[in-house]
BALOBA-1460 file (C-alpha; in Angstrom, 3 decimals):
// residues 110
<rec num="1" residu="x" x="-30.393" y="2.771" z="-57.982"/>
<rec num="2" residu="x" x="-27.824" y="0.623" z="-57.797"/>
<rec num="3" residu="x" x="-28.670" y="-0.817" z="-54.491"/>
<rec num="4" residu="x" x="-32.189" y="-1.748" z="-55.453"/>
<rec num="5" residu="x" x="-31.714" y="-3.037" z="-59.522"/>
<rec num="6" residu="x" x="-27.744" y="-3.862" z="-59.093"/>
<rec num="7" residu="x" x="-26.868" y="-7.908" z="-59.242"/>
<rec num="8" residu="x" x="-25.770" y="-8.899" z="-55.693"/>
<rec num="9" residu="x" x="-23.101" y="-11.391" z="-54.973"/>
<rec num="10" residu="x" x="-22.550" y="-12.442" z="-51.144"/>
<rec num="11" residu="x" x="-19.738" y="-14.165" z="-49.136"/>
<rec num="12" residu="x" x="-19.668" y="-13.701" z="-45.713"/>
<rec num="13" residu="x" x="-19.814" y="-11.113" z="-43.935"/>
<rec num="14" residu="x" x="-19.448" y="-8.744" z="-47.712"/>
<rec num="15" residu="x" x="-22.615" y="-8.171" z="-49.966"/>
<rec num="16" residu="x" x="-21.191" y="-6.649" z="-53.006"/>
<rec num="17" residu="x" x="-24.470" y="-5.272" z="-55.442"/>
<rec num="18" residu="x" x="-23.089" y="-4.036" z="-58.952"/>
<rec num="19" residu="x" x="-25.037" y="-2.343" z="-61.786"/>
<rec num="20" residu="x" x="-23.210" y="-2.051" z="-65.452"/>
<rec num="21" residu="x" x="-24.163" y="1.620" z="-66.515"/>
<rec num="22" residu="x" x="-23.291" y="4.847" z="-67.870"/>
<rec num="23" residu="x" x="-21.475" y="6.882" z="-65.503"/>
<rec num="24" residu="x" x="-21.262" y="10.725" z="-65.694"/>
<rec num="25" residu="x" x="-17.640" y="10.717" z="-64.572"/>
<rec num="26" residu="x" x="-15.055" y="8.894" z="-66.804"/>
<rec num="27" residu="x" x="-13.615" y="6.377" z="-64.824"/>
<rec num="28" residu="x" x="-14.624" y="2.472" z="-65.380"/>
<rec num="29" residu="x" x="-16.529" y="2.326" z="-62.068"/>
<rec num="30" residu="x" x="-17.153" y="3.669" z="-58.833"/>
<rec num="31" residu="x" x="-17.911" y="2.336" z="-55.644"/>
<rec num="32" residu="x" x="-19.434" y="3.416" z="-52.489"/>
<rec num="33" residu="x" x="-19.110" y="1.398" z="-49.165"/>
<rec num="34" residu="x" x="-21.221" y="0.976" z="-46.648"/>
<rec num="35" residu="x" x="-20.406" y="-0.481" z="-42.904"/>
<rec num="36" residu="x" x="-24.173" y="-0.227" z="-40.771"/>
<rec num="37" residu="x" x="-23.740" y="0.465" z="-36.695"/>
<rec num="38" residu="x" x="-26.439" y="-2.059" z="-36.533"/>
<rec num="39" residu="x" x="-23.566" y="-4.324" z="-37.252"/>
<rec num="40" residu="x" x="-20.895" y="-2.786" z="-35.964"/>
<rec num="41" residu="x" x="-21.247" y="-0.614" z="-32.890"/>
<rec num="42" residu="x" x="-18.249" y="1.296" z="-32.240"/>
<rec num="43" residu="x" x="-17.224" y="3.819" z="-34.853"/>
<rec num="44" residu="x" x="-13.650" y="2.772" z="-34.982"/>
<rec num="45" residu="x" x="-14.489" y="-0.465" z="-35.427"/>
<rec num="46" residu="x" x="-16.774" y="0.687" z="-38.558"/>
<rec num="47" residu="x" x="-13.391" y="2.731" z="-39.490"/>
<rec num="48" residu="x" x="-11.407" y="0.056" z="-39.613"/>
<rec num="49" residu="x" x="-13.628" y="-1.914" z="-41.670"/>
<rec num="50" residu="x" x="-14.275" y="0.602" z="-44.007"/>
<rec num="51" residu="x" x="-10.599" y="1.384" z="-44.296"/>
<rec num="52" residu="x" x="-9.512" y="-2.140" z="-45.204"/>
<rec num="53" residu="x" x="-12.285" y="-2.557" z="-47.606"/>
<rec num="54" residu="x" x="-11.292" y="0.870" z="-49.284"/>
<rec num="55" residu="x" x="-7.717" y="-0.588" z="-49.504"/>
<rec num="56" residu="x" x="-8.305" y="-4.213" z="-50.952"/>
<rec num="57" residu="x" x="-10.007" y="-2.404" z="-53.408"/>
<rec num="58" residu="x" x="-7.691" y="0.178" z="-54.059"/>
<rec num="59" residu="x" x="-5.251" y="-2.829" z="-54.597"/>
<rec num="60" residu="x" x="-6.706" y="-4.835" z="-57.101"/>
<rec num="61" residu="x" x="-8.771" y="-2.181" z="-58.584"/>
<rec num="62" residu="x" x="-6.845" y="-2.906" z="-62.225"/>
<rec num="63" residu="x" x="-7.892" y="-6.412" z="-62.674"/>
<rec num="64" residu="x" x="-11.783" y="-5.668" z="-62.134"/>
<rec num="65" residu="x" x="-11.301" y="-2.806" z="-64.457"/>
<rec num="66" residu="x" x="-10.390" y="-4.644" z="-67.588"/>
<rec num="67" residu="x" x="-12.934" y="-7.523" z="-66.752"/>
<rec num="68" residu="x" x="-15.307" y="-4.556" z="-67.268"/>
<rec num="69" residu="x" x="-14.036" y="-4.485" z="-71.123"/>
<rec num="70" residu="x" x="-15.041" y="-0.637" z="-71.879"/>
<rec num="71" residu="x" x="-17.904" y="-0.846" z="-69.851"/>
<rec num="72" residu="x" x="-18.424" y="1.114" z="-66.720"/>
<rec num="73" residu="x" x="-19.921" y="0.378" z="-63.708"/>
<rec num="74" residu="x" x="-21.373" y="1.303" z="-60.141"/>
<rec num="75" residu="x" x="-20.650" y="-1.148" z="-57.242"/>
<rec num="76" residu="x" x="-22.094" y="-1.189" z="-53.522"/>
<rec num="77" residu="x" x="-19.788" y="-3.464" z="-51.132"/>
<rec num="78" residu="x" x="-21.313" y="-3.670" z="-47.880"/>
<rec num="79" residu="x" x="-20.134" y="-5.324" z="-44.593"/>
<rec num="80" residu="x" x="-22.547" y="-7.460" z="-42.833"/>
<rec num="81" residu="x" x="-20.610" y="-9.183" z="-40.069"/>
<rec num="82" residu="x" x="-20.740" y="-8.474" z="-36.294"/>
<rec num="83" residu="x" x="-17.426" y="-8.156" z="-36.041"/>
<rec num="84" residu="x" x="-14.444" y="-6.599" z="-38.114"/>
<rec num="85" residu="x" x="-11.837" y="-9.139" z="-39.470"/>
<rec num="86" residu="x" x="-8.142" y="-9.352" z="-39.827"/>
<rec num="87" residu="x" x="-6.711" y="-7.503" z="-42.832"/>
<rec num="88" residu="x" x="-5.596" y="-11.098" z="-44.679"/>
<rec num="89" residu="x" x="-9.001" y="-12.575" z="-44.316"/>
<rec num="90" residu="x" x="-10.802" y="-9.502" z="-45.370"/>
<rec num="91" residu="x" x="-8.720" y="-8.594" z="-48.250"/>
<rec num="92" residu="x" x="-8.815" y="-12.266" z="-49.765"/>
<rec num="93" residu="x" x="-12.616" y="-12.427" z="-48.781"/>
<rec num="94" residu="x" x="-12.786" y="-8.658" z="-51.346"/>
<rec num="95" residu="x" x="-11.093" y="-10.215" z="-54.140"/>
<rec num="96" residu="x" x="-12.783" y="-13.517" z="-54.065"/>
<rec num="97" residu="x" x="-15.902" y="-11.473" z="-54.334"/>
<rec num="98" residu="x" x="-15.133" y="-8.777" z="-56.941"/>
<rec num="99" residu="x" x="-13.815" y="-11.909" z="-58.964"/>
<rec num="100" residu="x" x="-17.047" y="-13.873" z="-58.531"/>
<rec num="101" residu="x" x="-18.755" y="-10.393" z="-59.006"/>
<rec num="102" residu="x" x="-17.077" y="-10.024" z="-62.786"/>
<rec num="103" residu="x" x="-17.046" y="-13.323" z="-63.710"/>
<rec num="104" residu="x" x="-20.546" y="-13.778" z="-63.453"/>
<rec num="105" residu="x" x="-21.822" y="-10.008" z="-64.309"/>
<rec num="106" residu="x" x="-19.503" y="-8.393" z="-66.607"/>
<rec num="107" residu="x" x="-17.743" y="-10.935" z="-67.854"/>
<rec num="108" residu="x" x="-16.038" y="-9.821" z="-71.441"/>
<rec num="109" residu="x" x="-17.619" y="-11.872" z="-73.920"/>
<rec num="110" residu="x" x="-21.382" y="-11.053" z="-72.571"/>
């Protein structure tokens, strides 16, 4: 559901599609993430990816959470790059888009 009626927000090589709605659980959001082997072939390579995405989150988690104001949320970030990145690049590249993400989804005041 998410993935085909959730807002997407891109910067390369992350797609990040979110979807403001009830969730059964009560946390403010949850997230799945995705890393295709059309994109990346070997499965530690996909690993890595997946772990550094999982952790950038993990990291900044808090701030996206009270952009959210009360509201709760299901997010989809999804790597589309041939090749994984460093750690700094990818984190920063996570934040900038779970900011933009917010900002222009669930922004407080909407």
């Amino acid at each position: 559901m998410v993935a085909t009626k959730g807002q997407a927000v891109r910067i390369h090589p992350f797609r990040l599609v979110g979807l403001l709605m009830p969730l059964e659980a009560g946390t403010p959001a949850q997230i799945a993430f995705a890393v295709p082997k059309r994109h990346v072939k070997l499965a530690v390579d996909r690993n890595r990816v997946r772990r550094h995405m999982r952790e950038a989150y993990r990291q900044n988690k808090h701030r996206w959470y009270g952009q959210l104001g009360g509201r709760q949320c299901a997010w989809l970030l999804t790597f589309q790059g041939p090749k994984p990145l460093p750690w700094s690049e990818a984190s920063g590249k996570i934040t900038r888009i779970f900011d933009r993400w917010t900002q222009e989804h669930a922004s407080v005041g909407r």
